[in-house]
C-alpha positions as CSV (number, residue, x, y, z in Angstrom):
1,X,-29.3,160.3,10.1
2,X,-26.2,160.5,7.8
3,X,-23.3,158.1,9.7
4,X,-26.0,156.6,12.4
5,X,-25.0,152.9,13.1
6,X,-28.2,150.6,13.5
7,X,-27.7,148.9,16.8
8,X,-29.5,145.3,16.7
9,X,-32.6,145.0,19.2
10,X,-32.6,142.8,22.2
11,X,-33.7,140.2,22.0
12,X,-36.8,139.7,24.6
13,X,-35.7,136.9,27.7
14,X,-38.9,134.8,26.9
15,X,-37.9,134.4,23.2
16,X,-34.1,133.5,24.1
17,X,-35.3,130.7,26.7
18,X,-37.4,129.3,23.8
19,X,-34.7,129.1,21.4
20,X,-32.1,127.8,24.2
21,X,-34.7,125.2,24.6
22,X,-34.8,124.1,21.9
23,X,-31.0,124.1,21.1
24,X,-30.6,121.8,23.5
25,X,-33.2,119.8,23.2
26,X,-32.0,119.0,19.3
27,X,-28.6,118.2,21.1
28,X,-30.1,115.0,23.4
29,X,-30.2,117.3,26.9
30,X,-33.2,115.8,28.8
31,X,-32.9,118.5,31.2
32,X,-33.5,121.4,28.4
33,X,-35.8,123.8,29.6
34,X,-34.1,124.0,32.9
35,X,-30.5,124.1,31.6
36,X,-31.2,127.1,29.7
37,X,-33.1,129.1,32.9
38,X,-30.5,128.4,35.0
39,X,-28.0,129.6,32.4
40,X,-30.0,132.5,32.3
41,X,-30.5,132.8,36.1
42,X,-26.5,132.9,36.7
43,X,-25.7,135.5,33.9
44,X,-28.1,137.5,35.8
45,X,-27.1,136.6,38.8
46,X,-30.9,135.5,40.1
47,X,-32.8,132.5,40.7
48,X,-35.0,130.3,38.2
49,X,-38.0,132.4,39.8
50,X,-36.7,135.3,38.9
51,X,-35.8,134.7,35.4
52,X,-39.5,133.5,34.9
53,X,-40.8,136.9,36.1
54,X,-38.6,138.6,33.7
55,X,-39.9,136.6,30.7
56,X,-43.5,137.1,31.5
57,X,-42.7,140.9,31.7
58,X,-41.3,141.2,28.7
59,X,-37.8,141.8,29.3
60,X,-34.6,141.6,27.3
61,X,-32.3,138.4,27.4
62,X,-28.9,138.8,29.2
63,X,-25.9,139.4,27.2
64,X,-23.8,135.7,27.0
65,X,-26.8,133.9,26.5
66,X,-26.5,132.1,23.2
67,X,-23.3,131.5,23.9
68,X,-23.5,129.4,26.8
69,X,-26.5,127.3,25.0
70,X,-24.1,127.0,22.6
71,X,-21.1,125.2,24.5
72,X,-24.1,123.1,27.0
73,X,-25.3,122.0,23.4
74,X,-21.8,120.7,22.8
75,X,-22.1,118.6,26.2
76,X,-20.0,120.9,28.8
77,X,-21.4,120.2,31.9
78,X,-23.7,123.2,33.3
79,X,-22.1,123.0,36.3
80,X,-18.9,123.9,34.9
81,X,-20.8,126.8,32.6
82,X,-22.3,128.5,36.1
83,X,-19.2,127.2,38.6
84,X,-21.7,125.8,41.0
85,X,-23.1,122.1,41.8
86,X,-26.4,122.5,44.6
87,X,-25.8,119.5,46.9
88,X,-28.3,119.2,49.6
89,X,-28.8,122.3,51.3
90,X,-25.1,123.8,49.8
91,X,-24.3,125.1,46.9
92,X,-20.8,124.2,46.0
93,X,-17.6,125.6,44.1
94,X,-16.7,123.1,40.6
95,X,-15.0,123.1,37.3
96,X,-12.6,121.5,35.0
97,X,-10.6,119.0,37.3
98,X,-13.1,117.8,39.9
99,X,-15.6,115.1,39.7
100,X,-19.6,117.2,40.0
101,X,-21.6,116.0,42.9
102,X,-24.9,114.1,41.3
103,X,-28.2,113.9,43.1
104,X,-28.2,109.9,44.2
105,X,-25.3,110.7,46.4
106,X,-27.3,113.3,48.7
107,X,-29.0,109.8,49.6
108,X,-25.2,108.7,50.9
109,X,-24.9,112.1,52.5
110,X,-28.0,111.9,54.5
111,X,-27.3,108.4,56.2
112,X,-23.5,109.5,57.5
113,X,-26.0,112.4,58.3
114,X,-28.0,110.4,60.4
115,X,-25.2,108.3,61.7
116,X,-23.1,110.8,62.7
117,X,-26.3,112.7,64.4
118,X,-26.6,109.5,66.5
119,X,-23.2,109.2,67.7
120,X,-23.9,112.9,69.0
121,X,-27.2,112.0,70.4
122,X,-25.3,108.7,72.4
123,X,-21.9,110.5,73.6
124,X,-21.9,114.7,72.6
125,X,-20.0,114.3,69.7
126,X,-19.0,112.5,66.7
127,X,-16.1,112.4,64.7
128,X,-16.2,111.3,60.8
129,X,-14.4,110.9,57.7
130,X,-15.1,111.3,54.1
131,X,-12.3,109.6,52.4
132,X,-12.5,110.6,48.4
133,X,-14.1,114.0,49.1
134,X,-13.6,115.4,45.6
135,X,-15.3,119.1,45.8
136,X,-16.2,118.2,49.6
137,X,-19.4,117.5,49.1
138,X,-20.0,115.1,51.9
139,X,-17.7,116.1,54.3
140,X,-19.1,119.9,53.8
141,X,-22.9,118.3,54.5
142,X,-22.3,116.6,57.3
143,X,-20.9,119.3,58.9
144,X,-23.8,121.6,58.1
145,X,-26.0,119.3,58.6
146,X,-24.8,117.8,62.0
147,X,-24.1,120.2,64.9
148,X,-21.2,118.5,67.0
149,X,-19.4,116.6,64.3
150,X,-15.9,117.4,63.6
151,X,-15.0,116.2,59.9
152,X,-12.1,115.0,58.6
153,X,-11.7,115.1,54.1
154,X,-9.5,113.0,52.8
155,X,-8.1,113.9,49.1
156,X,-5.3,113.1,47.3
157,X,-5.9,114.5,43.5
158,X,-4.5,118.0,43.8
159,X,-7.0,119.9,41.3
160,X,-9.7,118.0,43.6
161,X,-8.0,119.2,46.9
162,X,-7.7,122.6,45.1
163,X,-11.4,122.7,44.8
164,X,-12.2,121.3,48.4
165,X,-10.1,124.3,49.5
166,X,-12.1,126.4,48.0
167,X,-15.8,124.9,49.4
168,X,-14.2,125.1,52.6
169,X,-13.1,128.2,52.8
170,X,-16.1,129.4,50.8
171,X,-18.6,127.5,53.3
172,X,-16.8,129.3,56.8
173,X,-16.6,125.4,57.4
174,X,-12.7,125.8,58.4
175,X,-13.2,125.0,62.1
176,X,-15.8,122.0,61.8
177,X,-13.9,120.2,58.4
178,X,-10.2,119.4,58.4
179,X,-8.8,118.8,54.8
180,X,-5.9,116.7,53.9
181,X,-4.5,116.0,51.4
182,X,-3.2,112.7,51.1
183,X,-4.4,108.8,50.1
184,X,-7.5,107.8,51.5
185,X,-6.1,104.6,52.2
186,X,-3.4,105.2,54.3
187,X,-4.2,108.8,55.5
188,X,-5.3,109.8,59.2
189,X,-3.6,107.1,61.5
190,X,-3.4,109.4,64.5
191,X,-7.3,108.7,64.9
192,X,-7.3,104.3,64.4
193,X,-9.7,103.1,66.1
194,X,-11.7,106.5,67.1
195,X,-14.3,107.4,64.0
196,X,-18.0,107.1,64.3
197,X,-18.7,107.2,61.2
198,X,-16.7,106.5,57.5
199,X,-18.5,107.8,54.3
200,X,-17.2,107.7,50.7
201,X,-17.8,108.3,47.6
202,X,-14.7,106.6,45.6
203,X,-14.2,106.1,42.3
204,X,-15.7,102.5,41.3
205,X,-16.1,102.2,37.2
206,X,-14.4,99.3,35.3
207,X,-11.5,100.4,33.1
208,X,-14.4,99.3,30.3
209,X,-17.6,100.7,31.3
210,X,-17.0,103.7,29.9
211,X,-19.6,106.3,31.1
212,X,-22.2,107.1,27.9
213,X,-22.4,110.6,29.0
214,X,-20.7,113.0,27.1
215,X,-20.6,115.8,30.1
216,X,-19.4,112.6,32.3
217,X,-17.0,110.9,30.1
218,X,-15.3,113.6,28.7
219,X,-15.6,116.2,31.8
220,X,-15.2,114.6,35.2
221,X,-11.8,113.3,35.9
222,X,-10.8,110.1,35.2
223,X,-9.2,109.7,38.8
224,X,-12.7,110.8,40.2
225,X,-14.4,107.4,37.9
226,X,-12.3,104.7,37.6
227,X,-11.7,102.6,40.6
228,X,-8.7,100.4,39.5
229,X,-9.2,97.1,38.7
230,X,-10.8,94.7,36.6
231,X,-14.2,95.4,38.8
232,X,-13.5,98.8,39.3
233,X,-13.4,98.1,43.1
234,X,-9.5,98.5,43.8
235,X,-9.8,101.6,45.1
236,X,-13.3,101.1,47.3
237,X,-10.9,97.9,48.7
238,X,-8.4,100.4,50.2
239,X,-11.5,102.3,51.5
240,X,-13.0,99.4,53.2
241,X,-10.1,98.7,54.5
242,X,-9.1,102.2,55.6
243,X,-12.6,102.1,57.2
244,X,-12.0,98.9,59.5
245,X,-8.8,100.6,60.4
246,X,-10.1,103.9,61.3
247,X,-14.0,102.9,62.6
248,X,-14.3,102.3,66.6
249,X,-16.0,99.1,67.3
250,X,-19.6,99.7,66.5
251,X,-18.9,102.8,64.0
252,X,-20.5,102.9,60.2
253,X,-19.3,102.5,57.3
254,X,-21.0,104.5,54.1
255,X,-19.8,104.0,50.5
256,X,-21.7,104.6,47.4
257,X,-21.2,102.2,44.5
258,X,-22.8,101.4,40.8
259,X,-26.0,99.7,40.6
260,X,-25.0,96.6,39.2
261,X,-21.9,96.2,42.0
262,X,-24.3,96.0,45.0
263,X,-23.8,92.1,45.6
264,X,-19.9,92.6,44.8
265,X,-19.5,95.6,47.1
266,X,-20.9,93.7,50.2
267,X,-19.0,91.1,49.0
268,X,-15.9,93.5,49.6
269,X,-17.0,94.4,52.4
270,X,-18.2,91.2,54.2
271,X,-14.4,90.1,53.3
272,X,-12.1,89.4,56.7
273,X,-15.0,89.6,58.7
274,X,-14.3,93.0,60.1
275,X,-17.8,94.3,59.5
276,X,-21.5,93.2,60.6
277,X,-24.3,94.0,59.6
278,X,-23.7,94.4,55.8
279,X,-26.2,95.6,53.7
280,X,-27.1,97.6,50.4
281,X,-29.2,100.5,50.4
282,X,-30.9,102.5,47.9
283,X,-30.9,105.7,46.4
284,X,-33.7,108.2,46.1
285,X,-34.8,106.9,42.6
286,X,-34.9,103.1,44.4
287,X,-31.6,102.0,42.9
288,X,-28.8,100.0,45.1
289,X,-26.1,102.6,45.4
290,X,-24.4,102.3,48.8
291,X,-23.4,99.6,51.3
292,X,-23.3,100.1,54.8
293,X,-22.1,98.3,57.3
294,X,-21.2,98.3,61.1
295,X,-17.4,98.1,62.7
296,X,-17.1,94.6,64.9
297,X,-16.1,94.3,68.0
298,X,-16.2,95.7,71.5
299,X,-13.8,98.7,73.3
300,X,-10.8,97.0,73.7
301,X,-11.2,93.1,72.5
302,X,-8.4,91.8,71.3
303,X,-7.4,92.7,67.9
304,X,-9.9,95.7,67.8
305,X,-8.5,99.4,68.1
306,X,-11.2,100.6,71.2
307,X,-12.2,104.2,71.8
308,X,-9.9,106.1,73.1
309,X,-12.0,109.5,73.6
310,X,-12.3,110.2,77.4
């Protein structure tokens, strides 16, 4: 027909995942066949099951498509492409200016998880910290996670405390997670000497181990990596110590660390004697990524803060 203008076919879902795969497989992504469904799955606004029904049936590709293979070829994280990091049994808000949860720290989550769900078990309750929270991650999981906990996040970055807002208010989690802003080090006074349980994630790379990642390196925050320091362990010292300040005799401490800083971060720990008990655990892939360790002392002994809850 005289002025018709030929409107380009779509193209069909199971072609497009192909081609995404394969985009970002030539760009070093290990993860390509899943990046590209879940880029799929959130322009859609489904799950990966879904998009996998759609292919097999044949139909057409979402509009947006290429062009978010495109920018998760050039290394953007795909949890800034979708706005959402899973973490545990959350899904949480994230972006430009906030460091994205990773896997090996649901392993830090689940034993203040289990901590703090034996404080409960002993006594009804349990209160708990999460200095560092970044996006909120494991503050927001131990409150889902443990009925009876009342969670205190600690953050003093304000893009990260932005974001925290957001999982908070996002999550309903307003009356079980209390979010401050402020340095985890010197932040929450008013409860010395009352905390079952301390958990952190700080920041803890050397000023020269710069992350190889691309999506880490150039997209988390530096404030959210680098831990100060020639070791990288400035900032997890003012943690440690925040924690002995903060812990009731007999409390836990939980902070994630590198791999290769596991004898160090005991080391740090161990220091002053205020801990017992020190020890390195291991992530879900067998790799030494937290220390843990147990407040000294007894209710009320000198130089300990006791616990003051009735």
């Amino acid at each position: 027909m005289s002025g018709s203008v030929d409107v380009p076919a779509a193209v069909p879902l199971a072609d497009a995942l192909r081609r995404g795969e394969r985009v970002l497989r030539d760009a070093g992504i290990a993860s390509a066949r899943t990046d590209v469904e879940l880029l799929a799955a959130h322009l859609l606004g489904t799950g990966r099951g879904e998009v996998l029904a759609a292919a097999v049936l044949g139909r057409p590709a979402p509009a947006g498509l290429t062009e978010l293979v495109a920018r998760r070829a050039a290394r953007v994280p795909l949890q800034h492409l979708t706005g959402r990091a899973p973490f545990r049994r959350l899904e949480l808000a994230v972006g430009p200016g906030v460091f994205v949860p990773r896997p090996e720290t649901e392993q830090v989550a689940q034993v203040a998880v289990d901590a703090a769900a034996a404080a409960v078990a002993a006594r009804g309750s349990a209160l708990v910290a999460d200095l560092c929270t970044g996006s909120g991650a494991l503050a927001l999981a131990v409150a889902d996670e443990v009925p009876g906990a009342e969670v205190h996040a600690v953050e003093l970055d304000a893009a990260a405390h932005a974001w925290a807002q957001r999982n908070v208010a996002a999550l309903a989690a307003g009356a079980r997670v209390r979010l401050v802003r402020g340095d985890a080090r010197t932040a929450l006074r008013e409860l010395d000497g009352t905390l079952d349980v301390v958990v952190s994630n700080p920041p803890y790379i050397p000023p020269d181990a710069v992350p190889l990642d691309p999506e880490v390196r150039d997209h988390d925050p530096g404030v959210a990596l680098y831990g100060l320091g020639r070791d990288g362990l400035e900032v997890p010292r003012g943690v440690v110590a925040a924690a002995a300040r903060l812990l009731r005799p007999g409390g836990i401490l939980v902070m994630e660390h590198a791999e290769v800083q596991a004898d160090a971060a005991r080391a740090v720990v161990a220091a002053g004697e205020r801990f017992a008990d020190v020890r390195t655990l291991p992530d879900l892939a067998g790799r030494d990524r937290m220390v843990v360790a147990t407040r000294r002392g007894t209710a009320g002994a000198p130089g300990d803060v006791g616990d003051s809850r009735p």
